[in-house]
C-alpha positions as CSV (number, residue, x, y, z in Angstrom):
1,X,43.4,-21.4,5.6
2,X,43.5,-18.1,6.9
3,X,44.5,-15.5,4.4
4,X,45.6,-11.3,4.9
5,X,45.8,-9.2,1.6
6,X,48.3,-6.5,1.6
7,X,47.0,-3.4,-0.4
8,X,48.8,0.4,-0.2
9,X,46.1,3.2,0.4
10,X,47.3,5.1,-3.1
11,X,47.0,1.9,-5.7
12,X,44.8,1.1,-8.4
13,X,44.0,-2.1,-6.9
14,X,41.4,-0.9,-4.1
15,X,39.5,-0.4,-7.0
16,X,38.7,-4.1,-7.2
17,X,38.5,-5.4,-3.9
18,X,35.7,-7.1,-4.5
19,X,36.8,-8.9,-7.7
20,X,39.7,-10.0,-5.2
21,X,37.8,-11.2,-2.4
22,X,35.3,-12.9,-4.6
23,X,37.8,-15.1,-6.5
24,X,39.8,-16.2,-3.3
25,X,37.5,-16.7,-0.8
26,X,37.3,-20.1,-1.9
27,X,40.1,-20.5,0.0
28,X,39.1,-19.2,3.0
29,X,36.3,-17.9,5.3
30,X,39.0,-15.7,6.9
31,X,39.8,-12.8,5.0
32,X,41.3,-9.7,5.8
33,X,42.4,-6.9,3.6
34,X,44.6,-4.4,5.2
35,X,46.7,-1.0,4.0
36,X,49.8,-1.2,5.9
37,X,52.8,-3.9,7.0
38,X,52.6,-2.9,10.4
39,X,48.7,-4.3,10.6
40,X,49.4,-7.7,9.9
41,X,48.4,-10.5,12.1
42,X,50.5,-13.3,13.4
43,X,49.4,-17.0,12.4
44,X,48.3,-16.7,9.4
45,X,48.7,-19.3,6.4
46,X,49.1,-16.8,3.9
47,X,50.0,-13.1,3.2
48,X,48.9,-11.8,-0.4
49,X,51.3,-8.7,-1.2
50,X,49.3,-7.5,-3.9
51,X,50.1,-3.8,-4.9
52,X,52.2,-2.3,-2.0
53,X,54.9,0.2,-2.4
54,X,57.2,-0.4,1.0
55,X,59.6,-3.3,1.8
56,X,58.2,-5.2,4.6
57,X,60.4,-5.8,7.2
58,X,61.6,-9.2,7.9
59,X,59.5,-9.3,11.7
60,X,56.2,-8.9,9.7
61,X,57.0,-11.5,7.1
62,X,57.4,-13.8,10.1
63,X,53.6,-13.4,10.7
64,X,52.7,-16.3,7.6
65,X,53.7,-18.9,6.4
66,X,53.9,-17.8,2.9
67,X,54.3,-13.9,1.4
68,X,53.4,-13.8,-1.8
69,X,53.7,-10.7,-4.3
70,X,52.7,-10.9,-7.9
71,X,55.0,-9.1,-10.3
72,X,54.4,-7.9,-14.1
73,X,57.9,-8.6,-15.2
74,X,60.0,-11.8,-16.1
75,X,61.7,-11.6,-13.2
76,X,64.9,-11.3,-12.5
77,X,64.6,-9.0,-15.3
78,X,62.3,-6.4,-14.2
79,X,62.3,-5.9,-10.9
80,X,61.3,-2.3,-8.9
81,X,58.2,-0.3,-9.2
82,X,55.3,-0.5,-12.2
83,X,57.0,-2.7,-14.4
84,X,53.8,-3.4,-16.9
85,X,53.7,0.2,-17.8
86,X,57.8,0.4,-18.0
87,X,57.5,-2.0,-20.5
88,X,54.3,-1.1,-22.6
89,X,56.6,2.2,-23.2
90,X,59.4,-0.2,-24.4
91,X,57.1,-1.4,-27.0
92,X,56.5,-4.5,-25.8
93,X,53.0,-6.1,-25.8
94,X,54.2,-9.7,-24.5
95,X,54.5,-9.9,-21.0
96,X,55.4,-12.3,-18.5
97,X,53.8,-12.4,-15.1
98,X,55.9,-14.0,-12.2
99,X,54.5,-14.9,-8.7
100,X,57.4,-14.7,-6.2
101,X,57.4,-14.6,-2.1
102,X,58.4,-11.3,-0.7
103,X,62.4,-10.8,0.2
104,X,64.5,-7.9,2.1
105,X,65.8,-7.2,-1.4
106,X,63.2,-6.0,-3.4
107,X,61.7,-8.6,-6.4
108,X,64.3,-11.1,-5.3
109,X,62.5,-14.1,-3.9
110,X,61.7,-17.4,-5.1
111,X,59.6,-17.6,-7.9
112,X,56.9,-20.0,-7.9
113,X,55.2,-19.7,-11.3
114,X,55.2,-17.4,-14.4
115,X,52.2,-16.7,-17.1
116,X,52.8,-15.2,-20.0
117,X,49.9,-12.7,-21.8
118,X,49.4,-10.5,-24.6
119,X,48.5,-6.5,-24.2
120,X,46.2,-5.5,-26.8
121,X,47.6,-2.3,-28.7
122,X,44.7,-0.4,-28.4
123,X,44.1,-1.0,-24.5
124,X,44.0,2.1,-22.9
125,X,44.4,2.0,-18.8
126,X,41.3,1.0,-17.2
127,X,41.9,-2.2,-19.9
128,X,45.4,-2.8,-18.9
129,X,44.8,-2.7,-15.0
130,X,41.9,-5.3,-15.7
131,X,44.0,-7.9,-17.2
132,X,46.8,-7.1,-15.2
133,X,44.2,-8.2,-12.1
134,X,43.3,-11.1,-13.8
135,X,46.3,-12.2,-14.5
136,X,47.4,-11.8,-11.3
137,X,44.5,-13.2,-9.5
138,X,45.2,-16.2,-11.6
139,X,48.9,-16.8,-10.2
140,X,47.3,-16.4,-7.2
141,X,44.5,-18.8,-7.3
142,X,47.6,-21.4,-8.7
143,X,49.2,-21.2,-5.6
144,X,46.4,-21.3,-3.3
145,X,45.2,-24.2,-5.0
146,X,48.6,-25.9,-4.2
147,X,49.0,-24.7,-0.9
148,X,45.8,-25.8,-0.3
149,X,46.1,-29.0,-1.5
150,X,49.3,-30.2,-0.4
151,X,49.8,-28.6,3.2
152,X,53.1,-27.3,2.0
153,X,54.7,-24.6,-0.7
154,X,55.5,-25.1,-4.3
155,X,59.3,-25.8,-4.7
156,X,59.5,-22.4,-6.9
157,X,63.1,-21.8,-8.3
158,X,65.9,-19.1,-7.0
159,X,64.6,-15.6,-7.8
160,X,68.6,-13.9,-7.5
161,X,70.4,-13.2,-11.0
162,X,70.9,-10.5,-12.8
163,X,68.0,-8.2,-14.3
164,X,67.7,-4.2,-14.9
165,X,65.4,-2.2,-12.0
166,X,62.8,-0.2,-13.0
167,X,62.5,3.5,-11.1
168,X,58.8,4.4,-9.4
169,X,57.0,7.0,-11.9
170,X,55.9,10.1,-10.8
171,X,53.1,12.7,-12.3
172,X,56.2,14.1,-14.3
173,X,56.6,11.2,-15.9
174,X,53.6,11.6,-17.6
175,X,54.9,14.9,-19.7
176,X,54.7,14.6,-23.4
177,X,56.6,16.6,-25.8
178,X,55.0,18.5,-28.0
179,X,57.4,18.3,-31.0
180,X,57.1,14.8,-31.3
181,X,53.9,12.9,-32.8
182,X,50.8,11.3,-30.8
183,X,51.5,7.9,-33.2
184,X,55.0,8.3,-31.7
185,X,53.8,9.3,-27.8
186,X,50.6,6.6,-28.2
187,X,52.1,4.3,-25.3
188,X,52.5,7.4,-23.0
189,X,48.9,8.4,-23.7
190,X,47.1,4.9,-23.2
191,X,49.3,4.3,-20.2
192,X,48.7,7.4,-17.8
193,X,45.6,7.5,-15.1
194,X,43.0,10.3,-16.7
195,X,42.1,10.9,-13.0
196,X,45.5,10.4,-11.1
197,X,48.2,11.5,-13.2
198,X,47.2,12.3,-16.6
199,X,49.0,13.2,-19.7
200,X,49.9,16.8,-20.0
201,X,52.3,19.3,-21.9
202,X,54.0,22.9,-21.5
203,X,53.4,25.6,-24.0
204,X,53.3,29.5,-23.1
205,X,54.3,29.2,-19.8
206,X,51.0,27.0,-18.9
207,X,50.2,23.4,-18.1
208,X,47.8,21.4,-20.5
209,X,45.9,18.7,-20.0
210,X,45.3,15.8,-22.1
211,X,42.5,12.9,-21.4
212,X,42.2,9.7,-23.4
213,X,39.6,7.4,-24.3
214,X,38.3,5.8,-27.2
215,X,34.8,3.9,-28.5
């Protein structure tokens, strides 16, 4: 099986490349992890669309046999850009995982399997990106395993219905106001990237930084 992992230049996940490569190269002796669409290769089994923020245009799709994206949200509710931290700011600490081949319309392919998985209260980032990769990686490895297995793709079900879209965040989104609480702004805090895009606030005509972590 000859496998190509799909990774954008900007995302968290090129911080565990290796955890990625290690758990799927049972799969595969051929492995290739590349930063842009336009680099993929023709003939290969399978493309893994793991964190990439374009739409990949039909042509490149063509290139394997199978696209595959995992996606933090019970699709086709949802759908669009970081839908794990969308919904830790909704309050919700249940999520549900979907595995779904990439489609022209974004988050709207079939859906091959779903996990469901609890999000501690007190994880702060670095926690919530590892179990969002191991959740994913564990889609994954379900589908390779099939796909492996059975020379074909798992039947999945129709990933078009209706759902709400979720915007991309920005470094403003990470503002917090200072009239209300940190009890009250706790999902903001324990969702932003310290390094990246951390929490700030306006007072005096200055910008303030805030950094989280805890022991």
């Amino acid at each position: 099986m000859k496998i190509q992992i799909l990774i954008s230049k900007t995302s968290w996940a090129n911080n565990f490349q290796k955890n990625i490569l290690y758990k799927i190269k049972k799969f595969s002796k051929k492995i290739k992890i590349i930063d842009s669409h336009l680099k993929l290769q023709k003939k290969y089994d399978v493309n893994i669309v793991f964190s990439y923020f374009k739409i990949i245009p039909k042509k490149y799709l063509k290139r394997s046999k199978a696209n595959i994206v995992p996606h933090e949200s019970d699709l086709p509710k949802g759908r669009g850009m970081s839908p794990l931290t969308w919904q830790i700011l909704e309050n919700k600490n249940e999520i549900v995982f979907s595995l779904v081949e990439a489609s022209q319309k974004v988050d709207m392919g079939k859906i091959y399997y779903k996990k469901k998985i609890k999000i501690p209260k007190d994880a702060l980032f670095d926690d919530i990106k590892k179990i969002q990769l191991k959740t994913n990686l564990l889609l994954i490895d379900r589908f390779l395993n099939y796909f492996k297995k059975n020379k074909k793709l798992p039947k999945g079900k129709d990933g078009i219905g209706k759902g709400n879209f979720y915007n991309k965040r920005t470094t403003k989104d990470s503002r917090l106001n200072i009239n209300q609480t940190i009890k009250k702004q706790f999902n903001l805090l324990r969702i932003v990237d310290n390094n990246n895009y951390p929490a700030f606030f306006k007072m005096y005509g200055k910008k303030f930084f805030i950094k989280i972590t805890k022991k």
